[in-house]
C-alpha positions in Angstrom: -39.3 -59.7 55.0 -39.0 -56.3 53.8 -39.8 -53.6 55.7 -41.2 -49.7 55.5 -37.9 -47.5 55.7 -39.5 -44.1 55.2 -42.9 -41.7 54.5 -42.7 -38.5 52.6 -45.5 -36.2 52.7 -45.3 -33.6 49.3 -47.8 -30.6 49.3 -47.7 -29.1 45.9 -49.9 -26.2 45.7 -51.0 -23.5 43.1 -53.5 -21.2 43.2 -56.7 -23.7 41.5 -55.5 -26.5 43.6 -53.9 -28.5 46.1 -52.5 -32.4 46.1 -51.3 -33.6 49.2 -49.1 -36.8 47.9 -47.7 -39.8 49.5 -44.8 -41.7 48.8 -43.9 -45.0 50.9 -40.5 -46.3 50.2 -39.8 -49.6 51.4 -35.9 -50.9 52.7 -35.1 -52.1 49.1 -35.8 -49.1 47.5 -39.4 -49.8 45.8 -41.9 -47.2 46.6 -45.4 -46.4 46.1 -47.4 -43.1 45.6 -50.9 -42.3 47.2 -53.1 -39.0 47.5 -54.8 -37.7 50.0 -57.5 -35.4 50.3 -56.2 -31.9 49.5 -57.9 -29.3 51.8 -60.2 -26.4 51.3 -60.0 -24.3 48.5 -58.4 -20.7 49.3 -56.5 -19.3 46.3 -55.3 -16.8 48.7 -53.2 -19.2 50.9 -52.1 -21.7 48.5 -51.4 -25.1 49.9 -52.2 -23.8 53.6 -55.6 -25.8 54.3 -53.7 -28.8 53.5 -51.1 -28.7 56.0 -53.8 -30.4 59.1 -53.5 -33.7 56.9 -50.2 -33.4 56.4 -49.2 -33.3 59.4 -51.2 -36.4 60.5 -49.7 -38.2 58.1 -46.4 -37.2 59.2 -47.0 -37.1 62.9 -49.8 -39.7 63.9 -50.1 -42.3 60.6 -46.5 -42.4 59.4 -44.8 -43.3 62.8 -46.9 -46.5 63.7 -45.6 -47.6 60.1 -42.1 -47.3 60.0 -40.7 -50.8 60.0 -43.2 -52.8 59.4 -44.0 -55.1 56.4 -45.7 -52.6 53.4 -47.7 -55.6 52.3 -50.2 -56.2 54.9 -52.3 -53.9 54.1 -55.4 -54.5 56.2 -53.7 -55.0 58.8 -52.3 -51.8 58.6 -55.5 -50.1 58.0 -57.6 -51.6 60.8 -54.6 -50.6 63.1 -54.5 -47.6 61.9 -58.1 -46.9 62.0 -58.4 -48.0 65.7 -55.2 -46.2 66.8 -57.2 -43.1 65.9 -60.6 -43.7 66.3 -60.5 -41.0 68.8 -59.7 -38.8 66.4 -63.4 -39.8 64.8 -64.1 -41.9 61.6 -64.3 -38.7 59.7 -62.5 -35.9 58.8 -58.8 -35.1 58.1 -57.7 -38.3 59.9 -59.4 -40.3 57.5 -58.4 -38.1 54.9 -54.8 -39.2 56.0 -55.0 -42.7 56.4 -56.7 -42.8 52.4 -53.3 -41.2 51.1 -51.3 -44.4 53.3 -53.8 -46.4 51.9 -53.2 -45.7 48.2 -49.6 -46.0 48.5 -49.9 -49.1 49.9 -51.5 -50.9 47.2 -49.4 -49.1 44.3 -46.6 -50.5 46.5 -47.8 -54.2 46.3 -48.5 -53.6 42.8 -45.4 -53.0 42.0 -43.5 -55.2 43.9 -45.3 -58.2 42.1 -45.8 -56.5 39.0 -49.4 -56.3 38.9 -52.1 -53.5 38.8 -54.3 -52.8 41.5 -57.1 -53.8 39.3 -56.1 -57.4 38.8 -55.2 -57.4 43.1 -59.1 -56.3 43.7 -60.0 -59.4 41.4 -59.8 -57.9 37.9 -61.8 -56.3 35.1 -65.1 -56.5 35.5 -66.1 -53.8 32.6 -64.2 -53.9 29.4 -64.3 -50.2 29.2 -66.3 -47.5 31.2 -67.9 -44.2 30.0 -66.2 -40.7 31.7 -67.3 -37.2 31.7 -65.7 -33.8 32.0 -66.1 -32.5 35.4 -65.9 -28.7 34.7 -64.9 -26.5 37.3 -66.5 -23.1 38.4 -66.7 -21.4 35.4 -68.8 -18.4 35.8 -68.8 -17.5 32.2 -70.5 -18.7 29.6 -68.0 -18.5 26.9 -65.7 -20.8 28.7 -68.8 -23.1 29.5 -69.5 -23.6 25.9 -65.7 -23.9 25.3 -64.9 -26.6 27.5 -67.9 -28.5 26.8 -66.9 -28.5 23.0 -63.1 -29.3 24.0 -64.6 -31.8 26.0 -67.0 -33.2 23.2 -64.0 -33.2 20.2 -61.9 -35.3 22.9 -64.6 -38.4 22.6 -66.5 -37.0 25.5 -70.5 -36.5 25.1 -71.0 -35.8 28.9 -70.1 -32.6 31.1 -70.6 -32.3 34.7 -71.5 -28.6 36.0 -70.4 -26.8 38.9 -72.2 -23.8 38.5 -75.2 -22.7 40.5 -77.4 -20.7 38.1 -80.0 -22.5 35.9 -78.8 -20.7 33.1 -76.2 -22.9 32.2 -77.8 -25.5 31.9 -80.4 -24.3 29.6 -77.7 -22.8 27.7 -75.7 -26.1 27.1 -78.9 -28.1 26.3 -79.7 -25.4 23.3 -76.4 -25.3 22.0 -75.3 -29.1 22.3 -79.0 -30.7 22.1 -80.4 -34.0 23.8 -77.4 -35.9 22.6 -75.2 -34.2 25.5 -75.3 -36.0 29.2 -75.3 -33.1 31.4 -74.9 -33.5 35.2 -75.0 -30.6 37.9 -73.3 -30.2 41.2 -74.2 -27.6 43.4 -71.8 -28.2 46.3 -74.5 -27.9 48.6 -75.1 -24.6 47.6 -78.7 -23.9 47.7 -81.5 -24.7 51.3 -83.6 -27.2 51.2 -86.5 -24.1 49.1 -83.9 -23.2 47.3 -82.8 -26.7 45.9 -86.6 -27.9 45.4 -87.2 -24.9 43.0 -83.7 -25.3 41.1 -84.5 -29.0 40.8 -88.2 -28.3 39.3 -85.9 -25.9 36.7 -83.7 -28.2 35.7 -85.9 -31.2 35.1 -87.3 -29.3 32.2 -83.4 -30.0 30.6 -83.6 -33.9 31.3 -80.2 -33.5 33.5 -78.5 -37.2 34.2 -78.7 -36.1 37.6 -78.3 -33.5 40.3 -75.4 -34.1 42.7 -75.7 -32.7 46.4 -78.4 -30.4 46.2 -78.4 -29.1 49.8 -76.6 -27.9 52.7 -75.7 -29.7 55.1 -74.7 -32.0 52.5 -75.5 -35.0 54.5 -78.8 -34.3 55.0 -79.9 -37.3 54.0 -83.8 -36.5 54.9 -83.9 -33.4 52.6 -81.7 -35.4 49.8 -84.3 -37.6 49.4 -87.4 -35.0 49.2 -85.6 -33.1 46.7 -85.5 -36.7 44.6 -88.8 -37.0 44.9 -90.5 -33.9 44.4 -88.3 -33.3 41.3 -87.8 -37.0 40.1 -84.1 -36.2 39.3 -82.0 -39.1 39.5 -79.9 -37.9 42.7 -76.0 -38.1 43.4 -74.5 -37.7 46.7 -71.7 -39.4 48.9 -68.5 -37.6 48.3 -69.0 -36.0 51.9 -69.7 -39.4 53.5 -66.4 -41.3 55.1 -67.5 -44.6 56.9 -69.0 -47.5 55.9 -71.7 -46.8 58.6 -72.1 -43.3 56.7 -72.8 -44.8 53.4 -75.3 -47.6 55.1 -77.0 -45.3 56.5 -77.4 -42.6 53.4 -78.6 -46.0 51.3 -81.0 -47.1 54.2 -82.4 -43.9 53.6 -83.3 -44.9 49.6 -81.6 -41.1 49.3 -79.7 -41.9 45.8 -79.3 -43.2 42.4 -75.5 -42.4 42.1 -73.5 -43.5 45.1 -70.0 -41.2 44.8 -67.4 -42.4 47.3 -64.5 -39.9 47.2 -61.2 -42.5 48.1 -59.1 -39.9 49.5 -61.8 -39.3 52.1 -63.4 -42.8 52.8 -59.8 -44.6 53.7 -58.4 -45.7 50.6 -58.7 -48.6 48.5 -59.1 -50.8 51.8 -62.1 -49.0 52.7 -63.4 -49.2 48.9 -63.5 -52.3 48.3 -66.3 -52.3 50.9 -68.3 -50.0 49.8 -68.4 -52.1 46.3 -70.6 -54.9 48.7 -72.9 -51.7 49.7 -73.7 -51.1 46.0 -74.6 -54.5 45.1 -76.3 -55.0 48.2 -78.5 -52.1 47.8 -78.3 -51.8 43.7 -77.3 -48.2 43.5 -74.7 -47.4 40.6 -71.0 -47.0 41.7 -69.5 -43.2 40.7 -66.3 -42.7 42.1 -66.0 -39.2 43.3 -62.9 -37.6 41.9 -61.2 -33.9 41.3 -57.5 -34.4 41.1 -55.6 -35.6 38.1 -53.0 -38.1 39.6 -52.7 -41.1 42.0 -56.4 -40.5 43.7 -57.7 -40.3 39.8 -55.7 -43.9 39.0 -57.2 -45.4 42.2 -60.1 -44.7 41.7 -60.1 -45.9 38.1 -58.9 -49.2 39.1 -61.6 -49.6 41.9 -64.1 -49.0 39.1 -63.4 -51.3 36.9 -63.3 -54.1 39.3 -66.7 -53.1 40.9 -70.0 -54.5 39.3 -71.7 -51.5 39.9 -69.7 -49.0 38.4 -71.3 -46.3 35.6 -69.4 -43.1 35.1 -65.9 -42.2 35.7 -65.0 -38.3 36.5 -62.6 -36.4 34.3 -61.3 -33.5 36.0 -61.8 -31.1 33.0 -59.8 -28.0 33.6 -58.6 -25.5 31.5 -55.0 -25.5 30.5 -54.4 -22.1 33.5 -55.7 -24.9 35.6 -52.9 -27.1 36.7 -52.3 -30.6 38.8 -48.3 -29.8 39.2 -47.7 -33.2 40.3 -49.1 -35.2 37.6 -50.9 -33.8 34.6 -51.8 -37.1 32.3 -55.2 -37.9 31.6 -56.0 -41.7 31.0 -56.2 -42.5 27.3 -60.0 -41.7 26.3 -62.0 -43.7 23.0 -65.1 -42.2 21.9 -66.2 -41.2 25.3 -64.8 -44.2 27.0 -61.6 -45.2 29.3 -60.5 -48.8 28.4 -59.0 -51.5 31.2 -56.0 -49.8 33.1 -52.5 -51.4 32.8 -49.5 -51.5 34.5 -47.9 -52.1 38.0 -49.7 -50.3 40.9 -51.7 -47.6 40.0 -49.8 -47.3 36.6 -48.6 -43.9 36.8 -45.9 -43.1 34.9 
């Protein structure tokens, strides 16, 4: 039996972003590479807000590994999760145990040559549509630019992350109804606040509004703002549990369910919130910002999940870098086909 040999916790860091990355080597040299969430954003202390999950990787997660077989992987994650459940099902520990996770399953995909597709039960979609995530732009030149980048790439849908109306309105005049435009407001805006933007944006036939208010698990409010604006809601990437999510899709709350798998506990955790969506017939979005082995993951969990509609695309702008991996998955006329490879497939 083999056995885990050694951990390695790598925080690359620029000033757009953070990737906290995990690499599990096991005692005959094969390794496999996971992502964790990556902090808060602070361009003035790069890499600095995700040192608290790196260091319960390394400290509390990583030493209850060492030497034990890499291939039981829920074993490993119940142990794992009830080791710290002190610690709380949410949070940075959670956040840690989703980069173990993910390294894990590229792990056992390699050893037996296989993708972590085919080990969740295989393709369920033959290919999957993806839009361009934009980041905070603030300008609407580089709005308009991306969207076109975006749009000669195959891509006919953008995601916004900007929080005046304006955009919106500007990229349904220039690109027309032909253009799937979604908007995330990072729970910018109060419960007022959100209601009034919604009413503004349903004039623009968005593809839906992603967490509209803070606190972003306000599920009550969520589900007024669907309602009184009858925009097709997203929400979930703040959720961690399976509890969480059970209880946000008790609450009929949303029409886009967006798991973020370096936050919920991996690709263990994952494959159980792929029940909740058929159970409660919501559409599967994976939640996703990094370009790398969270982006791959999450991929693979898609296309072996009934449920599954969209896949996110960071879309970043070339002063915008992921040091550690900056390949995008091959994109046809809008759409990412099955994954291949061992693992995750990164290469």
């Amino acid at each position: 039996m083999r056995k885990i040999a050694d951990i390695k916790v790598n925080i690359i860091s620029s000033k757009s972003k953070n990737q906290v990355i995990v690499k599990i080597t096991s005692d005959n040299g094969d390794f496999g590479i996971g992502e964790a969430w990556w902090g808060i954003p602070d361009p003035d202390n790069p890499g600095k807000t995700a040192l608290p999950i790196a260091s319960v990787i390394e400290n509390i997660l990583a030493p209850r590994l060492i030497g034990k077989n890499p291939d039981e992987i829920e074993k490993h994650w119940y142990d794992l999760w009830d080791y710290g459940y002190r610690y709380g099902d949410q949070g940075i520990y959670m956040m840690g145990l989703s980069g173990i996770d993910i390294a894990l399953w590229d792990l056992l995909g390699k050893t037996n040559k296989i993708s972590v597709m085919q080990m969740l039960g295989g393709a369920v979609h033959n290919s999957l549509p993806c839009y361009a995530s934009l980041p905070p732009l603030r300008n609407t030149n580089l709005v308009i630019n991306e969207t076109k980048r975006a749009i000669k790439s195959g891509i006919n849908a953008v995601k916004l992350h900007e929080v005046e109306i304006k955009y919106v309105s500007i990229l349904r005049k220039e690109f027309g109804e032909s253009l799937k435009i979604m908007v995330d407001v990072n729970g910018h805006y109060n419960l007022i606040e959100a209601l009034e933007a919604g009413k503004e944006m349903a004039k623009y036939n968005i593809t839906w509004f992603e967490e509209p208010v803070r606190p972003m698990r306000d599920h009550d409010a969520i589900k007024e703002i669907g309602i009184k604006t009858k925009i097709p809601i997203a929400a979930g990437e703040n959720e961690y549990s399976i509890n969480d999510f059970k209880k946000l899709l008790d609450n009929n709350t949303v029409t886009y369910l967006q798991p973020e798998i370096t936050k919920i506990g991996g690709i263990t955790a994952a494959k159980r919130i792929t029940g909740l969506t058929e159970l409660y017939n919501v559409a599967l979005c994976p939640h996703n910002f990094s370009i790398g082995p969270s982006l791959y993951a999450s991929i693979h969990w898609a296309f072996a999940s009934q449920m599954s509609t969209w896949i996110e695309i960071p879309w970043v702008p070339k002063n915008f870098n992921f040091n550690f991996y900056n390949s995008l998955p091959e994109i046809h006329n809008g759409k990412i086909n099955v994954p291949n490879g061992h693992g995750l497939g990164l290469k």
